[in-house]
C-alpha positions in Angstrom: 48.6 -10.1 57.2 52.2 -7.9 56.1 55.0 -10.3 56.5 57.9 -8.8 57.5 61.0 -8.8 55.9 63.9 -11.0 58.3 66.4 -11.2 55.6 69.8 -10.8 57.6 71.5 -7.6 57.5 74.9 -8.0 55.6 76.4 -7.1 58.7 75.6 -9.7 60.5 76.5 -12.4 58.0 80.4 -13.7 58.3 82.9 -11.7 55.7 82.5 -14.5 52.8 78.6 -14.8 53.4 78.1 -10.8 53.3 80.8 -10.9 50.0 78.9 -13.2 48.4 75.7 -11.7 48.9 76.6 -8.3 47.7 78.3 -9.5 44.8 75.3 -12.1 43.5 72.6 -10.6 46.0 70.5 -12.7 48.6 68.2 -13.8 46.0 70.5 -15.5 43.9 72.4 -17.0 46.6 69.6 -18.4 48.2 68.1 -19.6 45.0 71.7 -21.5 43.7 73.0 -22.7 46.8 72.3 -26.3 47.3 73.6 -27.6 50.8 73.5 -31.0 52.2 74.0 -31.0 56.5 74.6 -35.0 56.7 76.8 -35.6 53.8 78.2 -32.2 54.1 78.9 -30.7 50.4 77.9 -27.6 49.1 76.7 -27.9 44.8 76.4 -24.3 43.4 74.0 -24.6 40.6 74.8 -22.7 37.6 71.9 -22.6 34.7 72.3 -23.6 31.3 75.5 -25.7 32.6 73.8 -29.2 33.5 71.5 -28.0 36.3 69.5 -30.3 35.6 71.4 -33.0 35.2 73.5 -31.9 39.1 69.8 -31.1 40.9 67.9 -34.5 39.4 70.9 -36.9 40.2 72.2 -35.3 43.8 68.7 -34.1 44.6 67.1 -38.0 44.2 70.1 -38.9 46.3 69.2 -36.9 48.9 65.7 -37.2 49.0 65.7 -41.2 49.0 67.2 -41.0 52.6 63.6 -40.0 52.9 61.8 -42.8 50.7 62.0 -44.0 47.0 59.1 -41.6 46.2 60.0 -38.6 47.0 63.3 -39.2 44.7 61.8 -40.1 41.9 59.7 -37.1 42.3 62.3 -34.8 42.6 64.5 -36.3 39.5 61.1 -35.8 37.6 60.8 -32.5 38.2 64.3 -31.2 39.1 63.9 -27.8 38.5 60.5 -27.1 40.0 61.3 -25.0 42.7 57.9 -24.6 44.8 57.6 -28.4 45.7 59.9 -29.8 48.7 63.0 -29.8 47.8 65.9 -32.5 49.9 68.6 -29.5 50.3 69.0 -26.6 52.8 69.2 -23.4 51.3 71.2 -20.2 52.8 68.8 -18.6 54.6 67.8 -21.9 56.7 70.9 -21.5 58.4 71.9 -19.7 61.3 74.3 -16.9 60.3 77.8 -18.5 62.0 76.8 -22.1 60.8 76.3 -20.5 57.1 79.5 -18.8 56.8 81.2 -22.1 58.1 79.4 -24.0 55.5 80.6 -21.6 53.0 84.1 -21.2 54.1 85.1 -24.7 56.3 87.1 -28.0 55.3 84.3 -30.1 57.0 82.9 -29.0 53.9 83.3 -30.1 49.8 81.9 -26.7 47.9 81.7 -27.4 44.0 80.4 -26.0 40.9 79.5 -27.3 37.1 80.4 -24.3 34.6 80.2 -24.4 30.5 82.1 -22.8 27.7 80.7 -19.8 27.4 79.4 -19.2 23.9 77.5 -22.8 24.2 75.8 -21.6 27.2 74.9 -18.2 26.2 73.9 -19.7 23.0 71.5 -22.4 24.9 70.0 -19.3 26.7 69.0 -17.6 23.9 67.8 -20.2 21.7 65.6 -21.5 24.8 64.4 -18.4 26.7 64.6 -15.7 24.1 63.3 -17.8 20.6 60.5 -19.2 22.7 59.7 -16.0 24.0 59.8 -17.4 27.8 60.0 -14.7 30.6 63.7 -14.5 31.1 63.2 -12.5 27.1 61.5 -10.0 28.8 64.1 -7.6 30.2 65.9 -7.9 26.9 63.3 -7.5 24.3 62.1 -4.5 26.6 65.7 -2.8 26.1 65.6 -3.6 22.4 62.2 -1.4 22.2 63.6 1.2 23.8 66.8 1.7 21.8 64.7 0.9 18.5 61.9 3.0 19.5 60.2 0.4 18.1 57.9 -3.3 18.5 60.0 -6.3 18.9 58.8 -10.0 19.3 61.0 -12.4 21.0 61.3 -14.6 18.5 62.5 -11.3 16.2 65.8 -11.0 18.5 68.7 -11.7 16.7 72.0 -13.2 18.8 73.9 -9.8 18.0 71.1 -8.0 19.4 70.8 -10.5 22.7 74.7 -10.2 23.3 74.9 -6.7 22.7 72.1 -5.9 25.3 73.7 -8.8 28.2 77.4 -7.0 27.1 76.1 -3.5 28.7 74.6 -5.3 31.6 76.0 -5.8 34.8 76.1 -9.6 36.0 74.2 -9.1 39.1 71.4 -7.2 36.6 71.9 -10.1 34.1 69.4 -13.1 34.1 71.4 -16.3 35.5 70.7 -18.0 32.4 73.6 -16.3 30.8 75.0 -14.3 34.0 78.0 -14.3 33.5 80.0 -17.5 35.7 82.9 -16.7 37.6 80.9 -13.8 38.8 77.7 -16.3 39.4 79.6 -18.5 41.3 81.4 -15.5 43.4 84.8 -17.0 42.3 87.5 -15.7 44.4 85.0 -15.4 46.9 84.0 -18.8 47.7 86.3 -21.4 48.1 85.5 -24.2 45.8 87.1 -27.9 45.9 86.5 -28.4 42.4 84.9 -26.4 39.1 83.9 -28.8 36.9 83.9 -28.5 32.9 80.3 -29.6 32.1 82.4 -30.7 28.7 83.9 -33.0 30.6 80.8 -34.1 33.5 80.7 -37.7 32.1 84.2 -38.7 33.7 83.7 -36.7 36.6 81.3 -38.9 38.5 83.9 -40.3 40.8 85.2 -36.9 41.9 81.2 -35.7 42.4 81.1 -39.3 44.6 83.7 -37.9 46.4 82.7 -34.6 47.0 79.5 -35.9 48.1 80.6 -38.4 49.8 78.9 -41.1 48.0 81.6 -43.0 46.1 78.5 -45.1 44.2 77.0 -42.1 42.8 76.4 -41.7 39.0 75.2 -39.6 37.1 70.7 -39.2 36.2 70.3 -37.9 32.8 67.2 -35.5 32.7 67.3 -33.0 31.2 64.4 -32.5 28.6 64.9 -29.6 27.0 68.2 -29.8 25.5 68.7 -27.2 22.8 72.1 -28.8 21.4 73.8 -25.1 21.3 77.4 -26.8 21.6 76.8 -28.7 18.1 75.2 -25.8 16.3 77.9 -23.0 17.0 78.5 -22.6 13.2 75.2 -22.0 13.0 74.9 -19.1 15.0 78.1 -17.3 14.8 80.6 -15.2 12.9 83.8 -14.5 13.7 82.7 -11.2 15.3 80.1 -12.6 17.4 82.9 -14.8 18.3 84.6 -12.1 19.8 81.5 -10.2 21.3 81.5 -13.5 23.7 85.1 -13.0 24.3 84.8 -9.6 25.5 81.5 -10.4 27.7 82.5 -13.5 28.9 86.5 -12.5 29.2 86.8 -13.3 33.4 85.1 -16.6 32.1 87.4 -17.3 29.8 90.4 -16.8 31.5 89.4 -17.9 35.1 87.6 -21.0 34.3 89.8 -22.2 31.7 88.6 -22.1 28.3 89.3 -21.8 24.8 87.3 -19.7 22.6 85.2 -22.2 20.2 86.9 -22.9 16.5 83.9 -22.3 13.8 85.1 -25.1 11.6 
């Protein structure tokens, strides 16, 4: 049977919806918008900034108004994106009732970021040194610049950031896309960014946002790869400013510091 393809014409979407969507692209949107109808809060889920972390501990929130099982199931598996999951995504909505998710005061729109040379660190020591499919695309533009074989695990950080530098962020894997465009800041209208530096005394403003003063933080993520410890590891002083120069809008529009190496 062909399925056809109903994705809504920009046109049709509201002006923050359709700005959105051709900045990020329908995919992305739909894959990193986490919306909750009853308690009416929209969490924009950016990777390799305690996704994890947001999706197990809002995520078991919402499911439990179904039963205890279904929470625990989703904390267990947070990231798992084929089983049920307790939010509405974008293209659930009606077009009108989308835009006034994304744009209204009846509703709290927020986002967890990270400094940025942590974060593109944790995505290369994860995805690219374990050779995962997000290496792909890279280690394929590396063989065709070197005109030669490359393993993943062979990818050097200069090499990683040099190939992401050249890259658009809607062509770039969200794992390292860069964030303010990730997030389509200036775009969307958030409530609050939060530092993920600074996530452990933010709980009460996520309660509020979410409308569940009681909430707390559910610690699950596994697969920690400690990149905000091991900076001195990993890079010079030039790499150091490689970051700066990729990541420059996230530097300047979501407040941070480049890292010290001492």
């Amino acid at each position: 049977m062909t399925v056809p393809d109903r994705r809504p014409a920009r046109t049709k979407l509201g002006p923050v919806t359709a700005a959105y969507v051709q900045s990020m692209g329908w995919r992305s949107v739909n894959l990193h918008t986490h919306i909750s109808l009853v308690n009416r809060y929209v969490y924009v889920e950016v990777p390799k900034a305690g996704c994890g972390t947001m999706k197990a501990t809002l995520g078991g929130m919402e499911a439990a108004r179904n039963n205890p099982g279904m929470a625990r199931r989703f904390q267990d598996a947070p990231h798992d994106r084929l089983s049920a999951t307790p939010f509405v995504r974008p293209f659930q909505l009606p077009d009108d009732l989308l835009e006034h998710v994304l744009t209204s005061s009846d509703y709290r729109r927020f986002t967890v970021v990270r400094e940025p040379a942590a974060r593109s660190l944790s995505g290369f020591l994860e995805k690219v040194g374990q050779g995962l499919k997000q290496s792909e695309p890279i280690v394929e533009i590396l063989r065709e610049r070197t005109g030669g074989e490359i393993a993943p695990a062979d990818v050097s950080l200069e090499q990683f950031l040099e190939v992401i530098a050249d890259l658009p962020s809607r062509k770039q894997d969200p794992h390292w896309r860069r964030q303010a465009d990730h997030i389509g800041l200036g775009i969307v209208d958030y409530d609050a960014v939060v530092h993920l530096e600074d996530l452990d005394a933010s709980w009460d403003l996520i309660g509020e946002l979410t409308r569940t003063p009681d909430l707390r933080g559910q610690y699950f993520c596994r697969n920690s790869t400690g990149a905000s410890a091991r900076i001195a590891d990993y890079y010079t002083p030039a790499l150091l400013d490689l970051v700066g120069e990729v990541y420059a809008r996230d530097y300047a529009e979501l407040s941070y510091a480049r890292p010290a190496l001492t």
